[in-house]
N, C-alpha and C positions, 0 to 999 in steps of 0.2 A: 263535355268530354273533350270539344277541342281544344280550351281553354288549357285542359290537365296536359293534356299531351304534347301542347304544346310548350307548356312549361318543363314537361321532362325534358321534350328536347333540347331544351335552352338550358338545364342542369348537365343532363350530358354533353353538350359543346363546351362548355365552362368546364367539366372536367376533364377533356381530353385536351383540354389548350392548358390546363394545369398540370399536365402530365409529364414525369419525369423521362428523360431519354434514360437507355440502357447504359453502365458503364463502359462498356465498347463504343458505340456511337458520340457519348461524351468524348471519350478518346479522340474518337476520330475527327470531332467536330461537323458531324453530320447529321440530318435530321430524321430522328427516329419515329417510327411508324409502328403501331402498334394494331394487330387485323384485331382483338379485343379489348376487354378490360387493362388497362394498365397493370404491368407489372407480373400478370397468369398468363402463362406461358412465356415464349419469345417474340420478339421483335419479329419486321419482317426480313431485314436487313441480315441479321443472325441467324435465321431460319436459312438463307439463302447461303451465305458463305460457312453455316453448322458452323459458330461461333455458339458459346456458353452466356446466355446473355441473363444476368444478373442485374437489380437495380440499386444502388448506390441509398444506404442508408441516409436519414435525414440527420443531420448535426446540429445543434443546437447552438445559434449565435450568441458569443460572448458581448453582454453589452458594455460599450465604452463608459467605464468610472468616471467620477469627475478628477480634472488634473491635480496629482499633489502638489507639485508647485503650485498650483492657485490656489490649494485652500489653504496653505503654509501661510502665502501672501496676503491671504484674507486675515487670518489670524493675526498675524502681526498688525495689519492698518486697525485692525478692531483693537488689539489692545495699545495701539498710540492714540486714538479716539478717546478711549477712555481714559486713558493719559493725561489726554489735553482738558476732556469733560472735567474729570480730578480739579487737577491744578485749576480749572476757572471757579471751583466750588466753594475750591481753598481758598481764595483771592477773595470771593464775595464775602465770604466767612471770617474775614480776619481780624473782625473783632470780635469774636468767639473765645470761650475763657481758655484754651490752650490749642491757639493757633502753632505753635514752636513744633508740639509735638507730630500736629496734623503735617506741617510741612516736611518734618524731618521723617517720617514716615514715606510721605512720595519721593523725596530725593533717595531715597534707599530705595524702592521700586524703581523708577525710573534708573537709577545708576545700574541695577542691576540687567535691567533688560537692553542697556545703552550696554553696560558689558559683554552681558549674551551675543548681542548683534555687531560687537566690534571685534569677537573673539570669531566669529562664522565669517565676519568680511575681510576681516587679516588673512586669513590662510587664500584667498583669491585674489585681491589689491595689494596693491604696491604705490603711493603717493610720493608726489613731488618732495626729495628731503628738505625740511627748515621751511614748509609751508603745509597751512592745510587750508582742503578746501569743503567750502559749506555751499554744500549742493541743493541747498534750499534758492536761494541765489543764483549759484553758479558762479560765484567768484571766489578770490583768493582772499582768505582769509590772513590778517597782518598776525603773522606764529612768529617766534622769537626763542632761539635760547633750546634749551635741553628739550623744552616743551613739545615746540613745534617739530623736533626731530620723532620724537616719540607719536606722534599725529597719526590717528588711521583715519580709513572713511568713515563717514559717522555715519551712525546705521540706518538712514535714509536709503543708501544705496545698496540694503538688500533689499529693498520694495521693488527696482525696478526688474524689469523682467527680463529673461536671459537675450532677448534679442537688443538691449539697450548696451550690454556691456561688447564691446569690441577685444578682443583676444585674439591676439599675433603668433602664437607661440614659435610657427616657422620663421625664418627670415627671409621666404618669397613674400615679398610687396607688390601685388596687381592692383591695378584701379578697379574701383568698387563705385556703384550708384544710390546703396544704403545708405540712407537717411542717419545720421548716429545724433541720437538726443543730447543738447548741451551739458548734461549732466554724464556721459558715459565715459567711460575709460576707452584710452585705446594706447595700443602697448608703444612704447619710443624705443627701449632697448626689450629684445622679448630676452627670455630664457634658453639656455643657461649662462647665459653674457650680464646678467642684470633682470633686474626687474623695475623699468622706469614706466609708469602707467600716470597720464596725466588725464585731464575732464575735457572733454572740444570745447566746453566755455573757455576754461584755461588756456586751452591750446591756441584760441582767438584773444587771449592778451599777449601772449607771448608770440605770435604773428605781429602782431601792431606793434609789439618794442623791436621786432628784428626790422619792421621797413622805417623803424623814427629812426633808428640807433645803430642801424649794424650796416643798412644799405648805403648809407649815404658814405662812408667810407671804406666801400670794396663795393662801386656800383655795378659788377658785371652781372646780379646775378638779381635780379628786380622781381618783385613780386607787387602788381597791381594794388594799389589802394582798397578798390571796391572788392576786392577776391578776399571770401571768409576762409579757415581753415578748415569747414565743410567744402567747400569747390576744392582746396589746395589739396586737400587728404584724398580725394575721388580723382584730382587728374593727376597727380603724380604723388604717390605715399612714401617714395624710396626721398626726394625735395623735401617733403612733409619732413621726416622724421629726423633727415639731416639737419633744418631751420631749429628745430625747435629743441633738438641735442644743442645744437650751436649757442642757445638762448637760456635752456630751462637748467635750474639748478639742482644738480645734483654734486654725488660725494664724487670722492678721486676715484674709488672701484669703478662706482658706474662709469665715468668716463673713459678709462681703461676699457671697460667691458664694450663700450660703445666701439672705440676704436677696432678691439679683434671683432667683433661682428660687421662694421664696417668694411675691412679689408676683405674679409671671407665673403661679404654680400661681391665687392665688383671685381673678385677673382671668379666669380662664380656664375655671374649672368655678363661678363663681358670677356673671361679668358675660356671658360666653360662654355658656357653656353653661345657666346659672341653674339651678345644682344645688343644692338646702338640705339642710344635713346639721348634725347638732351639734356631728361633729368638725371640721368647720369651723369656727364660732364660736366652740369649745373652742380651737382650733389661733391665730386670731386673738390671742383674749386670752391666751395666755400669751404671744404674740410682743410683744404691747405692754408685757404686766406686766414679763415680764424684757429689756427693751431697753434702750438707755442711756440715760442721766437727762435728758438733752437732748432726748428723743425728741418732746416737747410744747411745744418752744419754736418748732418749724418746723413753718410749716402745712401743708406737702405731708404731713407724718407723722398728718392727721386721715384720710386715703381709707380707712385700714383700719378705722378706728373706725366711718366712716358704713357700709362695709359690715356692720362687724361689728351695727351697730343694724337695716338692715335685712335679715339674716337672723333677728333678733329677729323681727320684722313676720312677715316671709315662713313663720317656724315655727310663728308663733301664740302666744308665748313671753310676749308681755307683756298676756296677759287670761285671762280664767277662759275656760272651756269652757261654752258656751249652757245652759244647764241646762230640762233637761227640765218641769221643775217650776214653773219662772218663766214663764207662758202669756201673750205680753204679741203687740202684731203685729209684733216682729221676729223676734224667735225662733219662731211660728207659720210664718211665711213659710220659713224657714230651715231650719225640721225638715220641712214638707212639701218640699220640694224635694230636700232627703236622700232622704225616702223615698222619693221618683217616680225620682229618677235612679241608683239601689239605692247611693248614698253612704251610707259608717261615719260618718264625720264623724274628725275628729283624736279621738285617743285622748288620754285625762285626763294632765297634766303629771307627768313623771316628778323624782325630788327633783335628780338630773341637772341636768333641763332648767331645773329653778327657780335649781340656784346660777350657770348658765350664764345664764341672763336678770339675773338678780341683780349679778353679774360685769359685764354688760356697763355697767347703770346705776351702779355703781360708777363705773368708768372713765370714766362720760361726765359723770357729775357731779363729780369730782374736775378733770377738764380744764377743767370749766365755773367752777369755783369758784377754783381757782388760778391759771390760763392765761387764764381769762376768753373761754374759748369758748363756741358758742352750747350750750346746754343741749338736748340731743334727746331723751332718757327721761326723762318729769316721772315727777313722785315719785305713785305712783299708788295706791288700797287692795290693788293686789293686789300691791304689793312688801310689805306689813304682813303679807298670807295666806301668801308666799311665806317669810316668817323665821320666823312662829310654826310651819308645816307644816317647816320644816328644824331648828325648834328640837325641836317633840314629838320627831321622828324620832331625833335626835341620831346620824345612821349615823356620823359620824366626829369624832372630839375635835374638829375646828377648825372644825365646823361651829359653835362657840359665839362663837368669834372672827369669823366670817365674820358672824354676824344681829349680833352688834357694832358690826363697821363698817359694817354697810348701815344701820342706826338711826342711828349718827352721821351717818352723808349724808343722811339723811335731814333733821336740822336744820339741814347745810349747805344744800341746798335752801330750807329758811325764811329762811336769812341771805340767800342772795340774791335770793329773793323783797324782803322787808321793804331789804335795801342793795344795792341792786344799782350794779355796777360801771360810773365815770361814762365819759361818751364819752372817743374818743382824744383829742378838739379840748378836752377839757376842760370840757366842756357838762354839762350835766345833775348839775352837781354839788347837795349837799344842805346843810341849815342845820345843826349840829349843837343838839339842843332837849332838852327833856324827855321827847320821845315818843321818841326816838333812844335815850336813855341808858335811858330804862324798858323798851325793847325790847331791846334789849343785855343788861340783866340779865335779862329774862324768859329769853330765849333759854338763858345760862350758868347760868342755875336747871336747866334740859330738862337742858343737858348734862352735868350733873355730877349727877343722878340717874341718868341712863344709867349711868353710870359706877361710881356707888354697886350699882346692879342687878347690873354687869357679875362673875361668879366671882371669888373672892380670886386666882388663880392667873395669871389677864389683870393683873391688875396690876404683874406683875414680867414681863410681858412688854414688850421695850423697845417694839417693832414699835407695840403697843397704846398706848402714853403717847408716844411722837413724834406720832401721829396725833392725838388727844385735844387733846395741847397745839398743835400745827399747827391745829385745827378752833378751838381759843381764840384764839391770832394771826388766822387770817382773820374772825373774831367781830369784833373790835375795829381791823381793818387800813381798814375804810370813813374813819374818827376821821379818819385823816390829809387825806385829800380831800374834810372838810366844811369850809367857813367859820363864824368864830366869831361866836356868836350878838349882835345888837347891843342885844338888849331886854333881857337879864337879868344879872347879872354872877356867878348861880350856874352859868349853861350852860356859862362861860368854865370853872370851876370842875370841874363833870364833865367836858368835853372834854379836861382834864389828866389827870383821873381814867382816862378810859376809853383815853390815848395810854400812860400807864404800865402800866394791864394787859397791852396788844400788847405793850408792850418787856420784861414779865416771861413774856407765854409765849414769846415769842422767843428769848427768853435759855433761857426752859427746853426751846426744842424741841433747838437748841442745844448745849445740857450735854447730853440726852438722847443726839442722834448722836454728842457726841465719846465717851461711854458706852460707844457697839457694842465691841464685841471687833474687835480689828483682822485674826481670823479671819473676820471673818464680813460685812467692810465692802462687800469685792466681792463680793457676792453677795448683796445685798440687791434688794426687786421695785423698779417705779419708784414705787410711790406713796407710797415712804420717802425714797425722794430730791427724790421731788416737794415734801414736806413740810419739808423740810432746806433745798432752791431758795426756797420762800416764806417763809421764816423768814431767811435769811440778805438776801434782796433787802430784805424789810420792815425790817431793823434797819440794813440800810445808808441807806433812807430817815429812818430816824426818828433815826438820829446826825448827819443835815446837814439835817434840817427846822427851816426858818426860820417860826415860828409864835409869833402875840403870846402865846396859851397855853402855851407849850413850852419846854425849858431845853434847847437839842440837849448841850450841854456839860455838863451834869449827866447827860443820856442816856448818852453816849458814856462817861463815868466810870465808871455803874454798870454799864453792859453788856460794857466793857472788849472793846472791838469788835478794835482789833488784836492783843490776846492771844488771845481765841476764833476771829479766822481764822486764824494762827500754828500755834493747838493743833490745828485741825480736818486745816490742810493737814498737820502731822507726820503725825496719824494716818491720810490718806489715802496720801502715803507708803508709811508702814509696811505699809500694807492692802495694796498693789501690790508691797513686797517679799516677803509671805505669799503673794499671788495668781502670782509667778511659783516658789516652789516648791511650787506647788500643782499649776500648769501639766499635770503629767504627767498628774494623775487627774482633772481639773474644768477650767469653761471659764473662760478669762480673756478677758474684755473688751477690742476696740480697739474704738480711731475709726479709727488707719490704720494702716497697714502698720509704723510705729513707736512710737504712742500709744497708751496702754492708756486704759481708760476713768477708773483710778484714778490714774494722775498726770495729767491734763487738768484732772481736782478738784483735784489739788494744785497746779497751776499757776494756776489760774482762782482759789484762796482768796490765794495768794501775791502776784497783781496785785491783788487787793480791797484784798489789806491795805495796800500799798504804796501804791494810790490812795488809801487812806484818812488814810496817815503823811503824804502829800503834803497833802490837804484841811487838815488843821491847821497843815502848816508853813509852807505858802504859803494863808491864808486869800481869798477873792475881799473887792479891796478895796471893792467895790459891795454886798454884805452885811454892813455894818456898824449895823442893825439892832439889835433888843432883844436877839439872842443869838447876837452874832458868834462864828464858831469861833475861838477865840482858843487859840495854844499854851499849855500849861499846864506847867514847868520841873516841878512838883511832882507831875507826875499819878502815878495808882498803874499806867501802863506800866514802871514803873522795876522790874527784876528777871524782867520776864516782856520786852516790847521796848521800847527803847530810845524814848524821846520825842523827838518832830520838835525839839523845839526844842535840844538837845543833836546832835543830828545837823547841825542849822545851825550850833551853834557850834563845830565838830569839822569844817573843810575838808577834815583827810583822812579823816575816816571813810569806810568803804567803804560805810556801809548811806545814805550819803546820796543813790548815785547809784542804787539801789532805792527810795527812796522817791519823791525828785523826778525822777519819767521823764516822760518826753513824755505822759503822760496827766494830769498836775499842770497843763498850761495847759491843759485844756479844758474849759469852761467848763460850768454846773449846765445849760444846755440839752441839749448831748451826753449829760450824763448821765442824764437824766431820758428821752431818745429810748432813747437804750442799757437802760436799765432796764424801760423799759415794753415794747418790745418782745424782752426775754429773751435780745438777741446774746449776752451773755458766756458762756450753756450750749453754746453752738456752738461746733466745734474751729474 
């Protein structure tokens, strides 16, 4: 009997710890007491406050199905299994009395379900154009031609599971610590700007071609050897996606689409939202270094520049860090006030942050020196702290090249300090003297020690001698717009002196570019083309300057100006027929949906030239002057192109009506508006 009773007992404690609260006491989150049977009668708690206490039906849990995504997923690896099982049956069996029909059998299966799963993965991918890729691997498959443009994912990449594929669709880019499998997409331009979706395998070749190929000539902006584009894409994705636009090849749309999402992203987290970060800055300047050459002829293209200056500002970027040791009353003021408001203060300049501050005065002194923009980074001691601290360090070979060209901008800043560039009305022009020509050569003494300083190894680099001689032509490019001296008749004497300097770095910046490897034309940064634009505008000046010191026709002789635009334009050409079988692996350049950016060079050298054949065969008969352009029968054009003046006496020649086009009657004022303000860079 005790046995029994005690067994009830322990039935009924099991059932009142199984017991439901009241729905009131559920409400309340309190614990309900029941003085009998569960559920007959009321609570006690309801009893006491005459509450209505009911008890909460039982529901019946829904149990969790298995996921249709995974048996979709199941399905398909089971019918490529047996794909595969097929095709090795077929293979064993092939000498079997009609193997033809067995196989053309599975290719029609197979093709079909390769259909199926390319027609489900197009409407969500979007691949590299003029490449595809075999994510069996994870590399880049060699596609060519009509083919490769038509290229989708191959249906491998509906296997994987929704957490492998990466989709951007916003244009906020945060750091992320997701793992994304070598095989995954992740978006490069999202929607509705494009759709460029490439694999992180890919993305880690196209990494490795931007630090062989792109860093070493526009060092500001380095990305670590050992760093994969899983670290690059997790510590900064806004860097990520600009590197790999910079590199990956896509059409003229996408590139376009990239640009307005680009502009919209740093109007947006830095004028909007006033976010400073360095891959910002970072992300800036490599859009301007690798943009098209034309980029600085149009003033709407300086907005990212002034930003890009002040994120300088806003980072702290261009001055040393207060120093503790200097006890003066700003810095007093400034470190009591840290320490009342528990401020760190910025932390000391990483070498990073110098070639990125560094970079930007590059940029802005180049635009100010060639383009004749207003100069915003003056040349200050702590860009001198900032080369020697990236020189001791030497973290990466091109940091030598990089404190190189920032010391040469450097004495471009003294040129235009000491010549600066005269108004557009003409104003403010200067006398050419002896203080002129003695500062000219103090100056090209500076630079040609620089240069003596600079590694034997910079010297065969082309990149390094187009800039060198580019910094010599704008040394001597002032010569042109001084008037000649009327007190001395040795000043007449140097002012020839220092006009034939310009016209030989000219000529050599010149030979230099037509030098490039016609591999490596399109793909050069802008401040080679920039240097190549002020070199070829300044020699078209100084072969039709009309000047009592000046022989333009002796100019024009030695510079052989329509054979080196001739040569320049083959080679750009040729650079455009490289660049489109290149197409599949690297990005090729438009201005529009038809124009790449290397025939537009060669179209834009081709009208110079032809303006120029024109100037001499049709001379203006109101510059008849001490140095008319007079056609020369005998010039040394003969063998390389043909002389205006044989072209006139030759009615049917074909290159007559190339040379004399509607641009032949308009007169040195058009010309001189058109040249100062840089239209002919523009498509």
């Amino acid at each position: 009997m005790a046995d029994i009773s005690m067994g009830s007992n322990r039935s009924g404690s099991s059932t009142k710890e199984k017991a439901r609260a009241c729905a009131y006491c559920n409400k309340s989150k309190t614990k309900c007491i029941w003085p009998g049977e569960p559920g007959v009668g009321a609570c006690t708690r309801c009893v006491r406050l005459r509450r209505q206490c009911t008890v909460p039906h039982h529901g019946e849990r829904r149990r969790r199905g298995p996921s249709t995504r995974v048996g979709q997923l199941e399905e398909k690896i089971d019918g490529l299994v047996s794909l595969l099982n097929a095709s090795r049956q077929i293979q064993q069996q092939s000498s079997a009395a009609e193997p033809s029909s067995s196989t053309s059998e599975l290719q029609q299966a197979t093709s079909a379900a390769s259909a199926q799963d390319r027609s489900s993965a197009s409407e969500s991918y979007c691949i590299l154009p003029m490449s595809c890729i075999h994510v069996n691997d994870g590399h880049l498959g060699d596609c060519a031609g009509q083919h490769a443009q038509d290229c989708l994912p191959p249906h491998h990449n509906a296997l994987q599971t929704p957490t492998s594929t990466v989709q951007t669709s916003s244009p906020a880019s945060e750091p992320t610590k997701s793992y994304i499998p070598p095989t995954a997409y992740v978006d490069i331009i999202p929607q509705p700007y494009g759709c460029l979706r490439i694999t992180m395998g890919e993305a880690e070749r196209l990494l490795k071609l931007y630090q062989t190929d792109y860093h070493p000539r526009f060092p500001f902006v380095p990305i670590p050897r050992n760093t994969t584009a899983q670290d690059l894409f997790q510590r900064a994705p806004f860097l990520f996606r600009t590197i790999l636009q910079i590199v990956a090849p896509q059409t003229a749309a996408l590139q376009r689409g990239f640009t307005v999402w680009f502009r919209e992203y740093i109007a947006t987290h830095v004028v909007v939202k006033q976010e400073k970060g360095l891959d910002l800055l970072q992300g800036i300047l490599l859009f301007i270094a690798w943009s098209e050459s034309h980029y600085y002829a149009e003033s709407w293209a300086t907005t990212l520049h002034q930003l890009a200056v002040g994120l300088v500002v806003d980072l702290g970027l261009n001055s040393h860090k207060p120093s503790k040791h200097v006890v003066n009353g700003a810095n007093q003021f400034v470190e009591d006030a840290r320490r009342l408001s528990g401020f760190k203060g910025r932390p000391a300049h990483t070498l990073e942050d110098m070639r990125a501050y560094l970079g930007c005065f590059y940029v802005s002194s180049l635009a100010a020196a060639l383009f004749r923009h207003i100069p915003v980074i003056p040349c200050s001691s702590y860009i001198s702290f900032c080369c020697e601290k990236i020189e001791t360090e030497a973290e990466y070979m091109e940091d030598t090249y990089l404190v190189i060209l920032v010391r040469m901008q450097r004495i471009v800043c003294r040129i235009l300090t000491v010549f600066p560039p005269p108004d557009s009305d003409g104003s403010g022009t200067m006398t050419f003297s002896a203080a002129a020509h003695m500062a000219m050569t103090t100056l090209r003494a500076d630079l040609e020690d620089l240069k003596m300083q600079a590694p034997k190894h910079l010297w065969d680099n082309l990149s390094f001698d187009i800039a060198f001689k580019g910094i010599l032509a704008r040394l001597y490019e002032p010569v042109i717009y001084m008037t000649s001296s009327s007190v001395s008749s040795v000043d007449g004497i140097r002012k020839s002196e220092a006009m034939w300097c310009c016209l030989d770095a000219v000529k050599a910046s010149l030979d230099v570019y037509a030098s490039y490897p016609v591999a490596d034309l399109s793909y050069l940064p802008f401040n080679t083309y920039c240097h190549m634009t002020f070199a070829l505008i300044t020699a078209a000046r100084l072969v039709i300057l009309q000047d009592p010191d000046w022989n333009n026709k002796l100019a024009g002789e030695s510079l052989d100006f329509a054979g080196i635009t001739q040569r320049l334009s083959e080679r750009c050409d040729q650079a455009d027929n490289v660049a489109i079988a290149e197409e599949w692996r690297r990005k090729r350049k438009y201005v529009n949906d038809t124009l790449s950016v290397m025939a537009m060079h060669r179209d834009k050298l081709r009208w110079i030239r032809s303006w120029y054949l024109s100037k001499i065969a049709a001379p203006n008969p109101a510059a008849t002057g001490n140095n008319p352009l007079e056609p020369q029968p005998d010039s040394q054009y003969q063998g390389q192109a043909m002389p205006a003046t044989e072209m006139i006496a030759d009615p049917g020649n074909p290159a007559l009506a190339d040379a004399l086009t509607p641009m032949s009657f308009l007169g040195d004022d058009w010309w001189q508006t058109m040249m100062d303000d840089m239209s002919f860079l523009q498509p």
